[in-house]
N, C-alpha and C positions, 0 to 999 in steps of 0.2 A: 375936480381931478386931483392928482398928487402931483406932489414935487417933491425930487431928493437932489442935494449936493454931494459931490463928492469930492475930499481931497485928496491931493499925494502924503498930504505928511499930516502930520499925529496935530491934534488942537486946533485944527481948520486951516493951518497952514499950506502954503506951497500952490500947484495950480488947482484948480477947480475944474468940475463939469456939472450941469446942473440938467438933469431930465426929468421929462413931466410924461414920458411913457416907457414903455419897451423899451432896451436896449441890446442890442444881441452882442455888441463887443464893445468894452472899454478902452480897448490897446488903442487906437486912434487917436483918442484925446487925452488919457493919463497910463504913464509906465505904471503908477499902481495905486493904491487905494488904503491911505492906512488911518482917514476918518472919514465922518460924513453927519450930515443933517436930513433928517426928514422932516421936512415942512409943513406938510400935509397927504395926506393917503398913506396907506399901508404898501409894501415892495418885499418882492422876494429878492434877496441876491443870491450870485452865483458863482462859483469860486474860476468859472471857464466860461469861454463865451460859448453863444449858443443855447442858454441856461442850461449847464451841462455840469456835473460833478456837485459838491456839496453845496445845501443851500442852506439862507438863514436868512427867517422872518423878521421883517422890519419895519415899527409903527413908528408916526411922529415923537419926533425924540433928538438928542445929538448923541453921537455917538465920537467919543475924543479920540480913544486906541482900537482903533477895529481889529487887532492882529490880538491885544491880552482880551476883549472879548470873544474875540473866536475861537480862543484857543481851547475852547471847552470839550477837549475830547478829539478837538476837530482837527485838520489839516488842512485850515485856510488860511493861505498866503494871502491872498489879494481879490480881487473884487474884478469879476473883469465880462459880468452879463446884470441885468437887471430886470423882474416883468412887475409893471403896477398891478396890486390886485384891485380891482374894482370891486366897492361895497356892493353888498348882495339885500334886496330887502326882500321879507318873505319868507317859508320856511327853506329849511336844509333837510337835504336827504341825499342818504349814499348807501349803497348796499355791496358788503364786502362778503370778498369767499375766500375760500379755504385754499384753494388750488386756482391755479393758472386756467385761463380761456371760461372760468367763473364757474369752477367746479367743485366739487365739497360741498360743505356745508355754505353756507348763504344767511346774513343777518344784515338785515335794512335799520338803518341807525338817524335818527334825526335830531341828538344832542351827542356832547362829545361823550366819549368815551376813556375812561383812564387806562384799562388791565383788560384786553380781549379775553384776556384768558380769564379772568374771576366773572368777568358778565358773562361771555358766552360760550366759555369752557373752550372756546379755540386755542387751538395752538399756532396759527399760523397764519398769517394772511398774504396772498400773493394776488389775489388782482380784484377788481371795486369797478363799481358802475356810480360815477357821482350824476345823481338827477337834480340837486340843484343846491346852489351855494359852491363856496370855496372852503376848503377845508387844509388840516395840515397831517398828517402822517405822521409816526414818532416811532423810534428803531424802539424803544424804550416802554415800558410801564411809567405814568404820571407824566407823561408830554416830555422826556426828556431823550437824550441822545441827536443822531442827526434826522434831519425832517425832510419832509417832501412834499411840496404841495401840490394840491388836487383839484383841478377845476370842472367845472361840467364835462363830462366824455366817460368813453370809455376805457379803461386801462388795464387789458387783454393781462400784460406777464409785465409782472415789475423786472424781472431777472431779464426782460430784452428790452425792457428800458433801461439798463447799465447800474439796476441796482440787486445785482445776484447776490446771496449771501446776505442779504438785509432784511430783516423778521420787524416788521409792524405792528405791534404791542398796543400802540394808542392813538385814540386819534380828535383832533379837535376842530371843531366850526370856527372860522374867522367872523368873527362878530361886529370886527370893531367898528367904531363910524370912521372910518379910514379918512 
């Protein structure tokens, strides 16, 4: 399984909380989050609890400023939901469309992908059917901007999952041995 720690202040200072799964709210045990360790396993966070608002992937590692790390474009203050991803063995497969409720065009994908639009001349993606594996989302060409991760299910409309105005460019297989 994973473990991450989390502190209030920068260099592992200040208090801690340390989880080894889910967490839907931080505010209980720390006013905020401005480093952290991952021990082992890979973790989405989430800048609201609930895993609600901007996320960012996170593999064994330390992480000293979490605030000059996220500040990549992003507007993450603080750290305040967590979900463990669990390693996936086996293949990946997700088939993304064009339109909402999985309408448009349609392209089933089982490595990542950098540029929807150079592979498959899409311009758009708004809602995916992951069949297996976990995968990540990228507002961006070449995995970059903000993410969203994708775990097995169905995901009807991104825009009434609270990310309207958000265009999925690229997308990648979490691979790692978490």
């Amino acid at each position: 399984m994973g473990k991450i720690v989390f502190y209030e202040e920068r260099n592992f200072q200040g208090r801690s909380y340390e989880c080894m799964s889910d967490c839907t709210d931080m505010s209980s045990y720390l006013s905020r989050c401005h480093s952290c360790r991952v021990e082992s396993g890979c973790f989405m966070v989430y800048e609201r609890p609930n895993y609600m608002g901007n996320q960012f992937f996170m593999r064994r590692g330390e992480y000293h400023d979490m605030q000059r790390m996220m500040s990549m474009g992003m507007t993450f203050d603080t750290i305040r939901s967590c979900r463990m991803i669990p390693y996936h063995r086996g293949q990946f497969r997700m088939r993304i469309y064009e339109r909402e409720n999985f309408g448009g065009q349609m392209y089933e994908m089982m490595d990542d992908c950098d540029n929807i639009m150079d592979r498959y001349r899409m311009s758009d993606c708004q809602s995916c059917n992951v069949m297996d594996g976990h995968w990540l989302m990228y507002e961006q060409p070449q995995y970059r901007g903000r993410m969203m991760y994708m775990r097995p299910g169905e995901y009807r409309s991104f825009r009434e999952m609270g990310w309207s105005g958000m265009r999925f460019m690229s997308m990648r297989r979490i691979t790692d041995m978490c």
